[in-house]
PyMOL commands that place a pseudoatom at each C-alpha (Angstrom):
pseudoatom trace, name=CA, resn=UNK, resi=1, chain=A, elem=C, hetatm=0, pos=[163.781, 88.708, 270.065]
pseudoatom trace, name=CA, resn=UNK, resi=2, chain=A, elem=C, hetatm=0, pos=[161.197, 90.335, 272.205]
pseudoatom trace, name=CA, resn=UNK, resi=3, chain=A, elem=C, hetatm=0, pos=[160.150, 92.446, 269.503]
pseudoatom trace, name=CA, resn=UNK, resi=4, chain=A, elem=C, hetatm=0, pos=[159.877, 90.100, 266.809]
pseudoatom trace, name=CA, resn=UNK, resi=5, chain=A, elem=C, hetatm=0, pos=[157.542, 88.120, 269.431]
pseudoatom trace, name=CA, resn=UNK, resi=6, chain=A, elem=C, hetatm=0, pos=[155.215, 91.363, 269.251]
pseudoatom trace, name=CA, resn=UNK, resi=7, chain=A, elem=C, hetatm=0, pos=[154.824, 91.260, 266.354]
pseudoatom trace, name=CA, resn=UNK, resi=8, chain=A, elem=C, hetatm=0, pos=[154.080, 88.236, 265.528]
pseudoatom trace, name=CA, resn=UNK, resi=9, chain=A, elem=C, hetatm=0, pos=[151.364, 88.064, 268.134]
pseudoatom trace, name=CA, resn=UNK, resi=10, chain=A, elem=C, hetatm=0, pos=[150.061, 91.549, 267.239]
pseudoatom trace, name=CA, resn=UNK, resi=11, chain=A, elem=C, hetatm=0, pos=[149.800, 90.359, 263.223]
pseudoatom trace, name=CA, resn=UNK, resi=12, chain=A, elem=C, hetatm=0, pos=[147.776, 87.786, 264.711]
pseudoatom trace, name=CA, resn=UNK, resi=13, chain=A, elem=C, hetatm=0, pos=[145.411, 89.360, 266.967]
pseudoatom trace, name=CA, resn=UNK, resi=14, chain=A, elem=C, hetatm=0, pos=[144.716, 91.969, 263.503]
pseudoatom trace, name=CA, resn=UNK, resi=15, chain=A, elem=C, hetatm=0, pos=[144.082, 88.250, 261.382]
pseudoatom trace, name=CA, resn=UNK, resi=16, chain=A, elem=C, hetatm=0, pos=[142.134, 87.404, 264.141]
pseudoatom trace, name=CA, resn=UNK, resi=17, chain=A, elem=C, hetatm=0, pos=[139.884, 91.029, 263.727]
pseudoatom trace, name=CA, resn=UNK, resi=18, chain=A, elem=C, hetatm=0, pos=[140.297, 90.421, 259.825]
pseudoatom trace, name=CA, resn=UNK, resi=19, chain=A, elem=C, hetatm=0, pos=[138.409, 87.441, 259.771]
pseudoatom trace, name=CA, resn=UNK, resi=20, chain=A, elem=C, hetatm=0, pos=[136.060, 88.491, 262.771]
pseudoatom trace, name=CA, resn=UNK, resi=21, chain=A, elem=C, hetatm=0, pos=[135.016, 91.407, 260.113]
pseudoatom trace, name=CA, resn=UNK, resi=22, chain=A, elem=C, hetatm=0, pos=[134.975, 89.312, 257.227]
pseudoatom trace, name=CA, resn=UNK, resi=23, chain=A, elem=C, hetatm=0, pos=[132.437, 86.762, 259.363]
pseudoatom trace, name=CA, resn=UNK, resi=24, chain=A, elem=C, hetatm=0, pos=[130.160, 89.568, 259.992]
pseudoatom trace, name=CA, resn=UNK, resi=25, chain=A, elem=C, hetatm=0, pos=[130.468, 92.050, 256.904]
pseudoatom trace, name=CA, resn=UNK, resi=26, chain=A, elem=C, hetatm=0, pos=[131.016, 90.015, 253.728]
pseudoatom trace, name=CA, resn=UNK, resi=27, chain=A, elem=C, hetatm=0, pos=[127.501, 88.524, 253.917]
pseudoatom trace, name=CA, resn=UNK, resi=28, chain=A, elem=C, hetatm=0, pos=[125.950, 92.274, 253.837]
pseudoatom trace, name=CA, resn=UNK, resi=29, chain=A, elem=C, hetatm=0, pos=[128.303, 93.683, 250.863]
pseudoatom trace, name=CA, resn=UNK, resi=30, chain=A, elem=C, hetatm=0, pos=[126.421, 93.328, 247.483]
pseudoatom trace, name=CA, resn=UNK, resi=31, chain=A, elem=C, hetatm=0, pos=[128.768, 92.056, 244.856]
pseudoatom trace, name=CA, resn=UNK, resi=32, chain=A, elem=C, hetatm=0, pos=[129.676, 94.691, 242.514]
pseudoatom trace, name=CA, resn=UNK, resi=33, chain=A, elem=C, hetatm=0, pos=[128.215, 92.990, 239.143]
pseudoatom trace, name=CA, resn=UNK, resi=34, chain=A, elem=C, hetatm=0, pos=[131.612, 94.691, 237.099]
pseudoatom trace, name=CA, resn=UNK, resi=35, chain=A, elem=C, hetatm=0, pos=[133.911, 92.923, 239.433]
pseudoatom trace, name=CA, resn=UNK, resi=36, chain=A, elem=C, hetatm=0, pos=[132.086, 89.531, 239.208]
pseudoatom trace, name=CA, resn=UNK, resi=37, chain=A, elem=C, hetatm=0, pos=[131.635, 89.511, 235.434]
pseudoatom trace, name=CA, resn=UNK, resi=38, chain=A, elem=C, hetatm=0, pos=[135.843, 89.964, 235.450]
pseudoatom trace, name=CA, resn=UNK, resi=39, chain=A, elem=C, hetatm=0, pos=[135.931, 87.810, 238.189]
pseudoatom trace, name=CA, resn=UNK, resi=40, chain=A, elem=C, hetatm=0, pos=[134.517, 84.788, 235.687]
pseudoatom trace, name=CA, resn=UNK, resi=41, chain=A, elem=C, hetatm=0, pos=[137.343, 85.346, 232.644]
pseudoatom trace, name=CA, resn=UNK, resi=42, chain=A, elem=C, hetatm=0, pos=[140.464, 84.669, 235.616]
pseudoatom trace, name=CA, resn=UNK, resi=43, chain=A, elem=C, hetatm=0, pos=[142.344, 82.095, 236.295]
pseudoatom trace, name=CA, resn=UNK, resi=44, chain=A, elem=C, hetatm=0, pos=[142.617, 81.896, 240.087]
pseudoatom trace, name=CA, resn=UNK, resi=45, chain=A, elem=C, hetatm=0, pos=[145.121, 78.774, 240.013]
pseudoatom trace, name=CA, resn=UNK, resi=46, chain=A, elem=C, hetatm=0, pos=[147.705, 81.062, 238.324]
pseudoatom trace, name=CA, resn=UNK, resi=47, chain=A, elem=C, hetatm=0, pos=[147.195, 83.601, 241.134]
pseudoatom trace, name=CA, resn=UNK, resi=48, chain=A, elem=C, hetatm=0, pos=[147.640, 81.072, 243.796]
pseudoatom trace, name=CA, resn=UNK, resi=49, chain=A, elem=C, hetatm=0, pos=[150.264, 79.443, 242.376]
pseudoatom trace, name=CA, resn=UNK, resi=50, chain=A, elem=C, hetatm=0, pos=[152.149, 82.575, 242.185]
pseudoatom trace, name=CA, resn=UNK, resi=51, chain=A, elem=C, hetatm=0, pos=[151.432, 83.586, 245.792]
pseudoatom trace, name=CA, resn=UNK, resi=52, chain=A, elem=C, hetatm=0, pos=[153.011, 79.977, 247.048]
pseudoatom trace, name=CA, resn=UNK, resi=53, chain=A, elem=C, hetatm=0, pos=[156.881, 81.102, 245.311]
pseudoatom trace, name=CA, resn=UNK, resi=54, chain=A, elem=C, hetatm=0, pos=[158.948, 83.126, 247.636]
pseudoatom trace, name=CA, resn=UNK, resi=55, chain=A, elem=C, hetatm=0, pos=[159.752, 87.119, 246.819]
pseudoatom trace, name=CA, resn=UNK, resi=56, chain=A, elem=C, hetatm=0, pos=[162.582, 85.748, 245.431]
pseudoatom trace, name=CA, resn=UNK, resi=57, chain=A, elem=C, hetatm=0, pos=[160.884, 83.352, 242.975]
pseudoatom trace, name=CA, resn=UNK, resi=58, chain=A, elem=C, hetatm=0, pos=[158.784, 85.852, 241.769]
pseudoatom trace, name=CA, resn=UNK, resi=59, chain=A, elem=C, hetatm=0, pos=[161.350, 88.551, 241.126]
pseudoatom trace, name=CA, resn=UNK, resi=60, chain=A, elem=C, hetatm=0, pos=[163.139, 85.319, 239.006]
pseudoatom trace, name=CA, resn=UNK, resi=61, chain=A, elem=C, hetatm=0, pos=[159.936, 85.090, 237.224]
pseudoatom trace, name=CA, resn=UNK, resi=62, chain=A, elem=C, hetatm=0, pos=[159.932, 88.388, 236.511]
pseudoatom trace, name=CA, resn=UNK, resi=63, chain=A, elem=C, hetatm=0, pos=[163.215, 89.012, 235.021]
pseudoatom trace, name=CA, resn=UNK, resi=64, chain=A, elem=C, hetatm=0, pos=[162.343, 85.905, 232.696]
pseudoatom trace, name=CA, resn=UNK, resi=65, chain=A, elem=C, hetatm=0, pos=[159.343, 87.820, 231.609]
pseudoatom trace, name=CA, resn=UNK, resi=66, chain=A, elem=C, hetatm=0, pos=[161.394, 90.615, 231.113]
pseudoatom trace, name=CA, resn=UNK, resi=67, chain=A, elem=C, hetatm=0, pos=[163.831, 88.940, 229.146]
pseudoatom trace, name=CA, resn=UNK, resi=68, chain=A, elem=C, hetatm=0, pos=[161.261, 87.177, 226.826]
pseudoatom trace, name=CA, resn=UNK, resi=69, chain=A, elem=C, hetatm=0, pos=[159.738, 90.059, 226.047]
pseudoatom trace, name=CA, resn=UNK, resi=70, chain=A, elem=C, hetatm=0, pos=[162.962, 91.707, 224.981]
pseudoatom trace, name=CA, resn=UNK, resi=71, chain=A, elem=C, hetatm=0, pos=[163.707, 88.532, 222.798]
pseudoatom trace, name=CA, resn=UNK, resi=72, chain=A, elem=C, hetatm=0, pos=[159.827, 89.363, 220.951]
pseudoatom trace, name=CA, resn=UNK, resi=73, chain=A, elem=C, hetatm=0, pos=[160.564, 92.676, 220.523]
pseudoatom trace, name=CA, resn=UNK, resi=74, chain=A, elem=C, hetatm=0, pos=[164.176, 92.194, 218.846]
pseudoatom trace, name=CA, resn=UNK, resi=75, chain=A, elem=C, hetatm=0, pos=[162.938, 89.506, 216.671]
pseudoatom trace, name=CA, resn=UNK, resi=76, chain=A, elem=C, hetatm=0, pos=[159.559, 92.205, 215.440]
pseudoatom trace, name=CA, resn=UNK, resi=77, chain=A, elem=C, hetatm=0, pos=[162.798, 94.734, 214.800]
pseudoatom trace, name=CA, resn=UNK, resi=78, chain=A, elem=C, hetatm=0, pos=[164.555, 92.304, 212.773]
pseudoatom trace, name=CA, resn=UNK, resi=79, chain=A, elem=C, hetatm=0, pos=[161.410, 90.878, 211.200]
pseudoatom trace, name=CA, resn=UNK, resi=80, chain=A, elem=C, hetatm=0, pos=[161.050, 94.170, 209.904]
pseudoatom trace, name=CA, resn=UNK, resi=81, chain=A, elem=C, hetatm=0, pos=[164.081, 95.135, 207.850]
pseudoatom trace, name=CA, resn=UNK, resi=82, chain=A, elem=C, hetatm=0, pos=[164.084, 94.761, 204.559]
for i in range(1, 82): cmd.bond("trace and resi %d" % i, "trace and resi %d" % (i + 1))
show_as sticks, trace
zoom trace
C-alpha cells in the first residue's frame, strides 16, 4: 500500500513540474508551421473520444478494425475472380 501511495504522490509532484514547464516554456516555442498546417485537417474529438475508453475498449476497437478490414480484403479477393 505504501508504495502505491508513492507513487501516486510522486506522478503528481512530476504533473505538477509538467505544467510548471508548460506555464513558462510553451509561450517561447515557435509553432512549427508543418505541424500546424496538419494540425488544421484533424479531428481532435475522435482523439479525445478515444482517450476517454479504457485499454480494454480500445484493444475491442481494435480487433473490430482488424476484423473489418479482413472482411474488405476477402470481399476485393472474391470481387476479383472471374
Amino acid at each position: 500500500m505504501g508504495e502505491v501511495k508513492m507513487t501516486e504522490e510522486r506522478s503528481g509532484r512530476e504533473a505538477g513540474r509538467a505544467k510548471q514547464w508548460r506555464r513558462k516554456n510553451l509561450g517561447r516555442l515557435k509553432p512549427d508551421p508543418v505541424i500546424e498546417a496538419y494540425k488544421k485537417h484533424i479531428d481532435r474529438t475522435l482523439i479525445r473520444e478515444n482517450l476517454r475508453l479504457t485499454v480494454e475498449q480500445r484493444i475491442e476497437e481494435l480487433m473490430k478494425l482488424q476484423q473489418f478490414a479482413e472482411e474488405v480484403r476477402r470481399a476485393g479477393r472474391e470481387a476479383e475472380r472471374p
